[in-house]
Every structure is written in C-alpha cells, then in structure tokens.
N, CA, C and O atoms as a GROMACS GRO file, in nm:
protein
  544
    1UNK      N    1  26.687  31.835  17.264
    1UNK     CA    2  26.779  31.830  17.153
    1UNK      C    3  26.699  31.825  17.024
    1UNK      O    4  26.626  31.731  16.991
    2UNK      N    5  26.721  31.941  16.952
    2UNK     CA    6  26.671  31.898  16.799
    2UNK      C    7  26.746  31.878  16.703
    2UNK      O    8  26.847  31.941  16.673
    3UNK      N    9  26.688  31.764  16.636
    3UNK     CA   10  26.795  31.721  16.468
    3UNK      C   11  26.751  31.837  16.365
    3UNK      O   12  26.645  31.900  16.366
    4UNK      N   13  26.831  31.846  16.301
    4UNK     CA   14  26.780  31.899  16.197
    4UNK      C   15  26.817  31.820  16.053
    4UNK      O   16  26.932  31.790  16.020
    5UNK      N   17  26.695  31.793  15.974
    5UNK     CA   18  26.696  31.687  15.903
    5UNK      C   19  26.824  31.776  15.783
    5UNK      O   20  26.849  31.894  15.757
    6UNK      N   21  26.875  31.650  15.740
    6UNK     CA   22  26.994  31.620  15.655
    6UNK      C   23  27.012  31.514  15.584
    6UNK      O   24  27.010  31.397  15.622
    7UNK      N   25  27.033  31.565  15.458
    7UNK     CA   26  27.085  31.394  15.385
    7UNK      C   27  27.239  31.378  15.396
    7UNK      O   28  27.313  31.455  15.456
    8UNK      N   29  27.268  31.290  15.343
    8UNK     CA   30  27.394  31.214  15.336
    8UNK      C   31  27.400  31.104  15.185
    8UNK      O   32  27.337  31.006  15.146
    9UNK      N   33  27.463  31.151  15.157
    9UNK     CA   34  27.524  31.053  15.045
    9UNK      C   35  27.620  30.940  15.093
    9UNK      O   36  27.720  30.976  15.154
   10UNK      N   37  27.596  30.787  15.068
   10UNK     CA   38  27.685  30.682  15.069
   10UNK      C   39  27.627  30.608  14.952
   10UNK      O   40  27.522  30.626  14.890
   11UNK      N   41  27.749  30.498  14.934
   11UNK     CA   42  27.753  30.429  14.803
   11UNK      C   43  27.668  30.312  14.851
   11UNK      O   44  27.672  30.248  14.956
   12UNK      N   45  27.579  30.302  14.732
   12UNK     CA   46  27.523  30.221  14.764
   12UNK      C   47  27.527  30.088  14.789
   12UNK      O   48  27.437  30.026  14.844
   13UNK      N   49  27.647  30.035  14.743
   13UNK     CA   50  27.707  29.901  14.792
   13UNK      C   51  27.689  29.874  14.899
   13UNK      O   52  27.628  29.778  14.947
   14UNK      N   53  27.791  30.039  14.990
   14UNK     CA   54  27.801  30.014  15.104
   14UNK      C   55  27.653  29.938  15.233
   14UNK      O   56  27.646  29.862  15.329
   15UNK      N   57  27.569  30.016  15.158
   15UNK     CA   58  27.479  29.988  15.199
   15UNK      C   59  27.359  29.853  15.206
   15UNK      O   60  27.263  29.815  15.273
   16UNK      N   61  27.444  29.811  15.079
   16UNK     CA   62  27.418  29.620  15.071
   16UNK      C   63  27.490  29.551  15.123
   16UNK      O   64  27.446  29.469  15.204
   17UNK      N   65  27.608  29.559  15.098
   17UNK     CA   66  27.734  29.483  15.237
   17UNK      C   67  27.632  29.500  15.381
   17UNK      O   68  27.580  29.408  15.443
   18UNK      N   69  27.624  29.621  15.405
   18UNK     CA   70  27.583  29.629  15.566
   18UNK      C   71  27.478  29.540  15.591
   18UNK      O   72  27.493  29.449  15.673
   19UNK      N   73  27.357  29.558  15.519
   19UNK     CA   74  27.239  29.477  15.511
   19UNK      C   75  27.228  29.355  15.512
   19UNK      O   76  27.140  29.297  15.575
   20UNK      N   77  27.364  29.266  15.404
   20UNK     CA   78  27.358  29.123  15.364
   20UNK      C   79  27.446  29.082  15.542
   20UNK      O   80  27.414  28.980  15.604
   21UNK      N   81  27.533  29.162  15.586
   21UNK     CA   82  27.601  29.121  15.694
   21UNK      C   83  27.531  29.128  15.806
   21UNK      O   84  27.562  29.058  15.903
   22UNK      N   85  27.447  29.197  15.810
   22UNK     CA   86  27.378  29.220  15.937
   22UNK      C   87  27.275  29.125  15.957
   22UNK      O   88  27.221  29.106  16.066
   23UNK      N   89  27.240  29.050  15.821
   23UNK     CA   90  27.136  28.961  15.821
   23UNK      C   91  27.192  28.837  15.855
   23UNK      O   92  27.126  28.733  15.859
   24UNK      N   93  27.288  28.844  15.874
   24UNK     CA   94  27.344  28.652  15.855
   24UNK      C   95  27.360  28.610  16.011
   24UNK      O   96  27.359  28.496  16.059
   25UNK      N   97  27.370  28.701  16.057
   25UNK     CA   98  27.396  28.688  16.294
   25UNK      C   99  27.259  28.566  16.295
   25UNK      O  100  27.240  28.456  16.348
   26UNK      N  101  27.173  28.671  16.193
   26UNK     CA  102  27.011  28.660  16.245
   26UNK      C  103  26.970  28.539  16.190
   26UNK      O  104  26.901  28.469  16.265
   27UNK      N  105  26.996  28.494  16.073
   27UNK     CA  106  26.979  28.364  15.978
   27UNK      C  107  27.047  28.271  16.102
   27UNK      O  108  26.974  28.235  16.193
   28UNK      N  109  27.165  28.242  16.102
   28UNK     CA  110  27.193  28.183  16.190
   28UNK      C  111  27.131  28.174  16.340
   28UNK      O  112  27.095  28.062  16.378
   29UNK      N  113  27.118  28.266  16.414
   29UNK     CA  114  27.058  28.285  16.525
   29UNK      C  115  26.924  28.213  16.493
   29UNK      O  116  26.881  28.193  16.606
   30UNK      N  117  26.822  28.157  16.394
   30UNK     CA  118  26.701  28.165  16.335
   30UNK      C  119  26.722  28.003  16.356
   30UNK      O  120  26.641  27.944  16.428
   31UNK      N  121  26.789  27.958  16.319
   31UNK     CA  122  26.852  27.813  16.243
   31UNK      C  123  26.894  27.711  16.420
   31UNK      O  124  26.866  27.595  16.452
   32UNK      N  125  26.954  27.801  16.480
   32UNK     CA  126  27.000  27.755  16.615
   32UNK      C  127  26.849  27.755  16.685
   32UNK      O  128  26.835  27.662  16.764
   33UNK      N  129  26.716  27.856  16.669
   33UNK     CA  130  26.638  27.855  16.732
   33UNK      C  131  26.551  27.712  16.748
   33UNK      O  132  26.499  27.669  16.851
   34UNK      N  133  26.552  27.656  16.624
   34UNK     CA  134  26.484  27.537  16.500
   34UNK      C  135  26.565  27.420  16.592
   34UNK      O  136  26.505  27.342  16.665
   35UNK      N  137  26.729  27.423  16.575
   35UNK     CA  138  26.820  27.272  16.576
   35UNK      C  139  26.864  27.264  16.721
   35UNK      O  140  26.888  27.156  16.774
   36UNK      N  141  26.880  27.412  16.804
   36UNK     CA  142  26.882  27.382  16.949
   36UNK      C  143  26.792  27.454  17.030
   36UNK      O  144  26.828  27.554  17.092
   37UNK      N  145  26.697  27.416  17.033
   37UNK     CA  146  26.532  27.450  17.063
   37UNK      C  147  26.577  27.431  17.240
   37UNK      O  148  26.547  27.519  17.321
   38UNK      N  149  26.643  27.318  17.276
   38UNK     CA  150  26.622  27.322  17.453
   38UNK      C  151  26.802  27.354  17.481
   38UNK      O  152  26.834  27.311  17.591
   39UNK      N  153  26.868  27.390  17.438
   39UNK     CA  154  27.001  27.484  17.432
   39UNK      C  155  26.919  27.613  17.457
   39UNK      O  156  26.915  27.649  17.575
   40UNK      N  157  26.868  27.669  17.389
   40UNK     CA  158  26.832  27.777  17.373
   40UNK      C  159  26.700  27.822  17.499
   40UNK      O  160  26.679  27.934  17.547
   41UNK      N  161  26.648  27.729  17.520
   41UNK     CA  162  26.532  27.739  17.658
   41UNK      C  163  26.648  27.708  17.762
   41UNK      O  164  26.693  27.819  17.789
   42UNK      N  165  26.706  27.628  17.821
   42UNK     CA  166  26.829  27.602  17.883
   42UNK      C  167  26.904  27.758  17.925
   42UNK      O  168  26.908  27.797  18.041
   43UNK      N  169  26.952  27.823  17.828
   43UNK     CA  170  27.025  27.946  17.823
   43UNK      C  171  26.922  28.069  17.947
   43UNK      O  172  26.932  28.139  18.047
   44UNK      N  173  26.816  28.016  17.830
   44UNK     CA  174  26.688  28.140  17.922
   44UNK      C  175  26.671  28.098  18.068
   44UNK      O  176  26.697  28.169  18.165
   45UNK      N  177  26.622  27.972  18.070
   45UNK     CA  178  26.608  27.968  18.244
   45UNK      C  179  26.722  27.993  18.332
   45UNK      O  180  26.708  28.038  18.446
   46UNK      N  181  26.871  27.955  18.263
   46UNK     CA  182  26.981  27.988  18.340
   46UNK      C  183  26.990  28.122  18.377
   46UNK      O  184  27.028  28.158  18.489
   47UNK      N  185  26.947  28.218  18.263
   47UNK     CA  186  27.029  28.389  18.264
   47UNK      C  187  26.977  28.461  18.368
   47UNK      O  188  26.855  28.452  18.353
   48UNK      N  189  27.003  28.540  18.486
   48UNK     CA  190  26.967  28.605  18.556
   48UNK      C  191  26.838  28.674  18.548
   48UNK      O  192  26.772  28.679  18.653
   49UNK      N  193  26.776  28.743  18.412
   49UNK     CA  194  26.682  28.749  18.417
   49UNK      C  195  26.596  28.662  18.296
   49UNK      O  196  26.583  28.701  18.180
   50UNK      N  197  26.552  28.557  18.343
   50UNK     CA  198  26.542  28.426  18.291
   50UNK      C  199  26.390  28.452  18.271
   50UNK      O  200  26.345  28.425  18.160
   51UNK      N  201  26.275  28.519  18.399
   51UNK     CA  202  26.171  28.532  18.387
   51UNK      C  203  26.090  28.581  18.247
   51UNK      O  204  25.987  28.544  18.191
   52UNK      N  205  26.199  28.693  18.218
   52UNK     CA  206  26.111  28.736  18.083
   52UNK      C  207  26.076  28.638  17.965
   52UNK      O  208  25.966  28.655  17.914
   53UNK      N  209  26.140  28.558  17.925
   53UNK     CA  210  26.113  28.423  17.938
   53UNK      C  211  25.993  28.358  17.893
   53UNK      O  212  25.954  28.311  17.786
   54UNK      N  213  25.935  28.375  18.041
   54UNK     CA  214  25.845  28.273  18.036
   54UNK      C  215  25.688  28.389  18.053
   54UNK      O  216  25.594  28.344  18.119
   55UNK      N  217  25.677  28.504  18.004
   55UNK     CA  218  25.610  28.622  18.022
   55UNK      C  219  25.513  28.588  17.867
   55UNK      O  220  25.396  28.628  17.866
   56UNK      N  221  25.549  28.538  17.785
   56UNK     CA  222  25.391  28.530  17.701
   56UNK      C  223  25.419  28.316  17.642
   56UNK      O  224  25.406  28.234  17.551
   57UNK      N  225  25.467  28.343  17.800
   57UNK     CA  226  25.406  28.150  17.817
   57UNK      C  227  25.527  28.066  17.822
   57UNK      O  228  25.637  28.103  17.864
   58UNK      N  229  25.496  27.946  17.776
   58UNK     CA  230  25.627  27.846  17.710
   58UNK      C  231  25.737  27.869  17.700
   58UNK      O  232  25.738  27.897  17.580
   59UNK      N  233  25.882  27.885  17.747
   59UNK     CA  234  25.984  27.908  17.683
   59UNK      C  235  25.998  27.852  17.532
   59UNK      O  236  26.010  27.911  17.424
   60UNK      N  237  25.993  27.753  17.555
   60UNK     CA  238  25.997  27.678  17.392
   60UNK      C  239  25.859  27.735  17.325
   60UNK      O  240  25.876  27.724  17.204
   61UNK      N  241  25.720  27.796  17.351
   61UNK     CA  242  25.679  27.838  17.200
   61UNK      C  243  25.761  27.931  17.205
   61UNK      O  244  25.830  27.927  17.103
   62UNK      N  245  25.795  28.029  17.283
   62UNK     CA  246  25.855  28.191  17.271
   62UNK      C  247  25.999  28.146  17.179
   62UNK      O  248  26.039  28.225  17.094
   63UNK      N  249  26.058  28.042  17.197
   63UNK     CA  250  26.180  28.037  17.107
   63UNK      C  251  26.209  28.006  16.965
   63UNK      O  252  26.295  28.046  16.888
   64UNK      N  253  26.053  27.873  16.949
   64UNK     CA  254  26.047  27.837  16.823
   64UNK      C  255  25.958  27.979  16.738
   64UNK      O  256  25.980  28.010  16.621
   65UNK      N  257  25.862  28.044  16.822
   65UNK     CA  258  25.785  28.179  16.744
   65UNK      C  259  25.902  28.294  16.673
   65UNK      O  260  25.897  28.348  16.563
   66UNK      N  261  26.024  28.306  16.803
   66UNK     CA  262  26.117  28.376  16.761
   66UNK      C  263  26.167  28.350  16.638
   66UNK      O  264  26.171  28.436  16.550
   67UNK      N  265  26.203  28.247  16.626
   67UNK     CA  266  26.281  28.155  16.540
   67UNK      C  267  26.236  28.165  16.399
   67UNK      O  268  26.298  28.174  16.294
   68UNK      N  269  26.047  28.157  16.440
   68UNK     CA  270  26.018  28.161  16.290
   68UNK      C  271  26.011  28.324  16.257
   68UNK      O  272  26.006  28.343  16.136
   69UNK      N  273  26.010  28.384  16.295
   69UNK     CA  274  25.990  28.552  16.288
   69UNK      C  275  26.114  28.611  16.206
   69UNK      O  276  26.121  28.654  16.091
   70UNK      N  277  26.213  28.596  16.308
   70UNK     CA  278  26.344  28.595  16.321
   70UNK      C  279  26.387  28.536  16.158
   70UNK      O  280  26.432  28.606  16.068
   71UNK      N  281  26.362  28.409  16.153
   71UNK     CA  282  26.429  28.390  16.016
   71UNK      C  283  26.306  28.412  15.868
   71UNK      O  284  26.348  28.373  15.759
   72UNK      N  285  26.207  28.455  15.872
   72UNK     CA  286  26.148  28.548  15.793
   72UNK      C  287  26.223  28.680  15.772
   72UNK      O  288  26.300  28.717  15.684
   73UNK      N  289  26.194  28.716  15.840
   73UNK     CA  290  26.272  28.864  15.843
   73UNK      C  291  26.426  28.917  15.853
   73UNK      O  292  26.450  29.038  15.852
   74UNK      N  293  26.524  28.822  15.862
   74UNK     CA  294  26.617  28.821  15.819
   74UNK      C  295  26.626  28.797  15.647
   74UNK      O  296  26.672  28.871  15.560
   75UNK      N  297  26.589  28.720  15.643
   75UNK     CA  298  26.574  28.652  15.539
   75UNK      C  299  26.540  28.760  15.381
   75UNK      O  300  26.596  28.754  15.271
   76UNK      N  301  26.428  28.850  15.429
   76UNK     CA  302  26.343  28.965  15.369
   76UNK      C  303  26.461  29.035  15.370
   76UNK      O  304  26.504  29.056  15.257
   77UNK      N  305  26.561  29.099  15.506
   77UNK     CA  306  26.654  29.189  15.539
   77UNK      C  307  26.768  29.183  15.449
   77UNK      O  308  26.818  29.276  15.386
   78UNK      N  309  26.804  29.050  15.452
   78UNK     CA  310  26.964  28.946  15.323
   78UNK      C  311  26.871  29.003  15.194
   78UNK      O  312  26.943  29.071  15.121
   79UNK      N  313  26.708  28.994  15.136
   79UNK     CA  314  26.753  29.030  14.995
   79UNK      C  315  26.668  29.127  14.992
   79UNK      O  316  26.567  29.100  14.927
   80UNK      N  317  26.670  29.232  15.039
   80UNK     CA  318  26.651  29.384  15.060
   80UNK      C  319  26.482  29.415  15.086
   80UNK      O  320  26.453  29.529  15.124
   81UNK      N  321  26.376  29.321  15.067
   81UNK     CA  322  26.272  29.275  15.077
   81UNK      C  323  26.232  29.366  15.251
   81UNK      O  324  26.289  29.371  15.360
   82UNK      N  325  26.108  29.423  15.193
   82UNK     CA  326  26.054  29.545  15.305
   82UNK      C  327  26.161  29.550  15.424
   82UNK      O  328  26.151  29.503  15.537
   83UNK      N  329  26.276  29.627  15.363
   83UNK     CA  330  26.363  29.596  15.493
   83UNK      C  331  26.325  29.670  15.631
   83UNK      O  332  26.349  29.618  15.740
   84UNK      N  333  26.261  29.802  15.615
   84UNK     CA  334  26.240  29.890  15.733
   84UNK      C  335  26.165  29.785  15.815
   84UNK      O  336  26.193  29.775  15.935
   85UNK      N  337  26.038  29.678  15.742
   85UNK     CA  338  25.929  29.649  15.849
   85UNK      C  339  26.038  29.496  15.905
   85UNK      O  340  26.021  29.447  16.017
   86UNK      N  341  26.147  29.438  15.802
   86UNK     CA  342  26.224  29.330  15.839
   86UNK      C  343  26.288  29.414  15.935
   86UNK      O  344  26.260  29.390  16.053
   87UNK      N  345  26.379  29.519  15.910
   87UNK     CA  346  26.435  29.607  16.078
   87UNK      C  347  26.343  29.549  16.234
   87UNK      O  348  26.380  29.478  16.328
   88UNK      N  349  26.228  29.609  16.209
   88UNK     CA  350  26.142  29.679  16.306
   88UNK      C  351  26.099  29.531  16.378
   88UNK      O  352  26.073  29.529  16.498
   89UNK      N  353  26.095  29.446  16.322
   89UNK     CA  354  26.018  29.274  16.354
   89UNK      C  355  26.144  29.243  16.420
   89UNK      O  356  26.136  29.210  16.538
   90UNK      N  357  26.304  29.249  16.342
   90UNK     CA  358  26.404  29.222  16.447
   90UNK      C  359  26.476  29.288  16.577
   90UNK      O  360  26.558  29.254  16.662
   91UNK      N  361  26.400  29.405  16.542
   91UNK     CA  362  26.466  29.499  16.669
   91UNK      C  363  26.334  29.454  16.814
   91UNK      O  364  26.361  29.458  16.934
   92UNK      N  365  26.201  29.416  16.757
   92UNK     CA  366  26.147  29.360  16.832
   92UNK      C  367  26.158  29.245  16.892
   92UNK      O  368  26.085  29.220  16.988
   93UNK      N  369  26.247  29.159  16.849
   93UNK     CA  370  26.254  29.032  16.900
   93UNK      C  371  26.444  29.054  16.938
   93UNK      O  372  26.495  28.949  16.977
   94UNK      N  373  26.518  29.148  16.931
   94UNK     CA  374  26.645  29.134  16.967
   94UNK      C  375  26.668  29.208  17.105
   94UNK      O  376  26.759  29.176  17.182
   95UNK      N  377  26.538  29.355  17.142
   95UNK     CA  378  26.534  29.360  17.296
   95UNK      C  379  26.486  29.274  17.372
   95UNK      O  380  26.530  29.291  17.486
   96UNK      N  381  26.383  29.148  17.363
   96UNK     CA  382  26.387  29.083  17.484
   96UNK      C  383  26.472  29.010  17.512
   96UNK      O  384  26.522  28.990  17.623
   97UNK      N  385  26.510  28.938  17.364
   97UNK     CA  386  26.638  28.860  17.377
   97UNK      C  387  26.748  28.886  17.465
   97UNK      O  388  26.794  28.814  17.553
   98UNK      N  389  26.800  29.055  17.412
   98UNK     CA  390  26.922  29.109  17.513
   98UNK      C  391  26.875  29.115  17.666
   98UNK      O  392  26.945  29.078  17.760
   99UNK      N  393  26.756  29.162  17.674
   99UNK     CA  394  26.727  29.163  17.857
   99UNK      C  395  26.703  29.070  17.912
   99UNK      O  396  26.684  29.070  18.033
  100UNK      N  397  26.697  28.963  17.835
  100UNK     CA  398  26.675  28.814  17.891
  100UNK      C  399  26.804  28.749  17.911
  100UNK      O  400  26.848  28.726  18.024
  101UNK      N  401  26.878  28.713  17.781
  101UNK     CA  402  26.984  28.649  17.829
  101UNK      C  403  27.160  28.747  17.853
  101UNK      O  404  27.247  28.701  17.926
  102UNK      N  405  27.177  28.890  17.769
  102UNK     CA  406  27.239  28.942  17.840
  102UNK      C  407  27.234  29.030  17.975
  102UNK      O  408  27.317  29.009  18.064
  103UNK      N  409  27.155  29.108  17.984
  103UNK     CA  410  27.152  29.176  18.115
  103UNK      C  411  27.175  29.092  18.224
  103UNK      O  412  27.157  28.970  18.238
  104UNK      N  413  27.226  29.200  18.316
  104UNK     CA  414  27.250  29.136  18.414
  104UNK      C  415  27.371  29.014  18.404
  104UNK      O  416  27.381  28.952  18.509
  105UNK      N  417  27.414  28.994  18.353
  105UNK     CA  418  27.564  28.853  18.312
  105UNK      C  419  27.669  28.960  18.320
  105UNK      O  420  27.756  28.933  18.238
  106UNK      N  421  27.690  29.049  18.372
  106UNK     CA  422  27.806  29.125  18.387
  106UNK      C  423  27.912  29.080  18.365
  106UNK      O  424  27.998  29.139  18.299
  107UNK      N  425  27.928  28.948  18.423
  107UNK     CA  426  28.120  28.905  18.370
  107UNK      C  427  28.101  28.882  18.180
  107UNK      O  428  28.215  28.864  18.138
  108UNK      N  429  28.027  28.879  18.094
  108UNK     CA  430  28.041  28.901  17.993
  108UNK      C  431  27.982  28.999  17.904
  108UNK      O  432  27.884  28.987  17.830
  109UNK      N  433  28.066  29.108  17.926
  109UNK     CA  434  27.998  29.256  17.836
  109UNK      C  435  28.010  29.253  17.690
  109UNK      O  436  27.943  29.319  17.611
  110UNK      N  437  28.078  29.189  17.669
  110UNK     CA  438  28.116  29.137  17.506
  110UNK      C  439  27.954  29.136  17.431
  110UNK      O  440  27.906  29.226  17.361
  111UNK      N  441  27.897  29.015  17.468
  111UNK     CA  442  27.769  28.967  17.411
  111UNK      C  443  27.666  29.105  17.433
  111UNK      O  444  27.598  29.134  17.335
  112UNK      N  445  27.655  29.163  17.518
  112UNK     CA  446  27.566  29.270  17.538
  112UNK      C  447  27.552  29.392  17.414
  112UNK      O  448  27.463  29.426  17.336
  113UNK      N  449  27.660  29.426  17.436
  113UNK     CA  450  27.739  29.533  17.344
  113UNK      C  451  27.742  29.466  17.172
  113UNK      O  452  27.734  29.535  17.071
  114UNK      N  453  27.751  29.358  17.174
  114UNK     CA  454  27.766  29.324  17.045
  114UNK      C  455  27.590  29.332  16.999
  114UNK      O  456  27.571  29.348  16.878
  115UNK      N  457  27.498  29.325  17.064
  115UNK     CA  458  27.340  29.333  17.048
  115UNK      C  459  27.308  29.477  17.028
  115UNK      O  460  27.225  29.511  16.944
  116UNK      N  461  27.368  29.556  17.098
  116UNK     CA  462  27.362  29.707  17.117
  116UNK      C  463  27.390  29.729  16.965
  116UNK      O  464  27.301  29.786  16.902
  117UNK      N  465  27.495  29.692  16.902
  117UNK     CA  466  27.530  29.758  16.765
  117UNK      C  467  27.471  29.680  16.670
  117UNK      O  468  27.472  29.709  16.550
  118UNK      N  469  27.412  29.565  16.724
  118UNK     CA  470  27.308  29.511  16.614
  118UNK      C  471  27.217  29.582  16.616
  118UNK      O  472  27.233  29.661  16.523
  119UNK      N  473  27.128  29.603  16.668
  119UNK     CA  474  27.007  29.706  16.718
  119UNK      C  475  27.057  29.867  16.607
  119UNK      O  476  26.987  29.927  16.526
  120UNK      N  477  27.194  29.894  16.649
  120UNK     CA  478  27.217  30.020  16.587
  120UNK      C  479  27.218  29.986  16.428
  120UNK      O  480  27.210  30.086  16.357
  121UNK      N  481  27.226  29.862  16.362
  121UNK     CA  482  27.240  29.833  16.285
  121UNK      C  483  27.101  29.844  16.206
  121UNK      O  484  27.078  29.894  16.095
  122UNK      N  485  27.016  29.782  16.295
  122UNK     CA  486  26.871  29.789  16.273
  122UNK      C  487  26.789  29.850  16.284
  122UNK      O  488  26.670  29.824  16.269
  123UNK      N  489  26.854  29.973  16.321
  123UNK     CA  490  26.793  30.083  16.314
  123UNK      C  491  26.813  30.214  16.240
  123UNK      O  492  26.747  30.315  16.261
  124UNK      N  493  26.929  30.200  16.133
  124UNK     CA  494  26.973  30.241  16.038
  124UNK      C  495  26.864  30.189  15.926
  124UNK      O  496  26.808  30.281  15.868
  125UNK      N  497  26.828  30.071  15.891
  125UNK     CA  498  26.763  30.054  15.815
  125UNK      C  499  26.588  30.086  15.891
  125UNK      O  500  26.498  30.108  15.810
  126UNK      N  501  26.568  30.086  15.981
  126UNK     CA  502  26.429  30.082  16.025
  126UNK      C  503  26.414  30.271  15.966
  126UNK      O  504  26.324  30.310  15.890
  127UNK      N  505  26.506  30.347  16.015
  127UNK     CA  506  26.505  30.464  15.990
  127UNK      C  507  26.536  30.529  15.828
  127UNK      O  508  26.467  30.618  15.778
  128UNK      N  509  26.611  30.487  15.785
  128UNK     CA  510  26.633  30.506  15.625
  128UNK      C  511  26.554  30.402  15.534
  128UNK      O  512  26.620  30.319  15.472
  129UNK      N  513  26.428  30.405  15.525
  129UNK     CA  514  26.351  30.380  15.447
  129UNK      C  515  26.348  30.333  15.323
  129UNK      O  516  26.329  30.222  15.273
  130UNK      N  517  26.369  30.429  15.287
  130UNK     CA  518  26.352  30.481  15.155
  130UNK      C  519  26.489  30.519  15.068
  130UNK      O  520  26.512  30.624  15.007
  131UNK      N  521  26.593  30.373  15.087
  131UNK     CA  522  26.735  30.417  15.014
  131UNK      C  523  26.714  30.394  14.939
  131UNK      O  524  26.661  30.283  14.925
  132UNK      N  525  26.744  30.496  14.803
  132UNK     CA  526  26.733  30.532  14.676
  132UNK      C  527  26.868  30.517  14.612
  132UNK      O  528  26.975  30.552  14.662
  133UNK      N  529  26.850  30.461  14.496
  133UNK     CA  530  26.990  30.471  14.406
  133UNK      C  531  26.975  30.630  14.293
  133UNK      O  532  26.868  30.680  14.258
  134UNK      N  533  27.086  30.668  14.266
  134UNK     CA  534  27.121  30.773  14.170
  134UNK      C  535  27.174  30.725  14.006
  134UNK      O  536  27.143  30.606  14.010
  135UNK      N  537  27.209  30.738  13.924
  135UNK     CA  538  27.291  30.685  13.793
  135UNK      C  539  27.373  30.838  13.856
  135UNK      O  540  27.350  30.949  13.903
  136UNK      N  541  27.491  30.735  13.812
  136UNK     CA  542  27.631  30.841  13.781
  136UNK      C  543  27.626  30.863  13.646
  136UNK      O  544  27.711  30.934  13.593
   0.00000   0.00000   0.00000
C-alpha cells in the first residue's frame, strides 16, 4: 500500500483541545503511579500477562520509572512542549502497559480499546510534527 503524501488543513484549536485532552488520562495515570505505587504492582501481578512486568526487574521500579516518564511527558504534551518526542516516550510506555494489564482480560474490551485510541491519539502528534499556524 502506498500513501501519497497530502496536507490537510484543521483549526488549530482543534488541535490544542486534542493535545490538552489527551494529556490529562496521562497526568493522572502519572499521579496514580506516585499515590498507588502497590495498587498499581498488585494490578500487574494479577493481569494474565503479568510477566512483562517484571522483564526489566522490580515491578515497583518499572512503575515508579513509568510514572516519572509518563508524567514528564505528559506534562511537555498539556503545554505543547517537544510534543512529537512527548508522543513517542508515551506511546513507549502505553504498549507495555496495554500488553501487560489489558491483553488477554477479555471479559473487559472497554479498557483495551480505549488504549488503542490513545496510542492513535499519540500518534497523530508523534507523526505531525511540525503543526504550523497560518494568520487569516
């Protein structure tokens, strides 16, 4: 399949709404990492695939490292601050997350799917770079 490159015009608001909203899952998610540190290790050893986990050590450093990553780069993402490399740091830390604690939990597709369009979210900005404003 080939793309063939194309622009698109949207308002640029639109494109700060998306950004400031997409950042706040993650602020929060960042904040829960910090205040429920063994909630959050708890979750991992429970989830079916729980192992990934414990794959670069500690559950708890892997949650508090997340945590601090995670709310850097949200943080950068909420006030438009290198957003492509803030994208790219959260799309890295939101696939292990999903294969850790959603996969595999089949009776709840909700949570899965809702990561899926975060990801798509974050990858709108990982991919559009370089959004530019115009004067009308």
């Amino acid at each position: 399949m080939k793309f063939q490159e194309k622009t698109l015009e949207v308002n640029y608001k639109s494109v700060v709404i998306l950004r400031i909203m997409l950042s706040l899952i993650f602020i929060v998610a960042s904040t829960s990492h910090f205040f429920n540190t063994q909630k959050t290790v708890n979750r991992i050893e429970q989830a079916n695939m729980g192992f990934i986990g414990n794959i670069f050590g500690s559950p708890e450093i892997a949650v508090i490292i997340s945590g601090i990553v995670m709310g850097i780069a949200s943080i950068s993402l909420l006030i438009g601050f290198k957003t492509r490399i803030a994208a790219m740091l959260l799309i890295a830390i939101l696939i292990p997350i999903t294969l850790t604690i959603q996969v595999g939990q089949m009776t709840t597709l909700g949570p899965l799917f809702k990561n899926v369009a975060l990801l798509g979210g974050l990858l709108f900005f990982s991919i559009n770079s370089t959004l530019k404003t115009q004067k009308q």
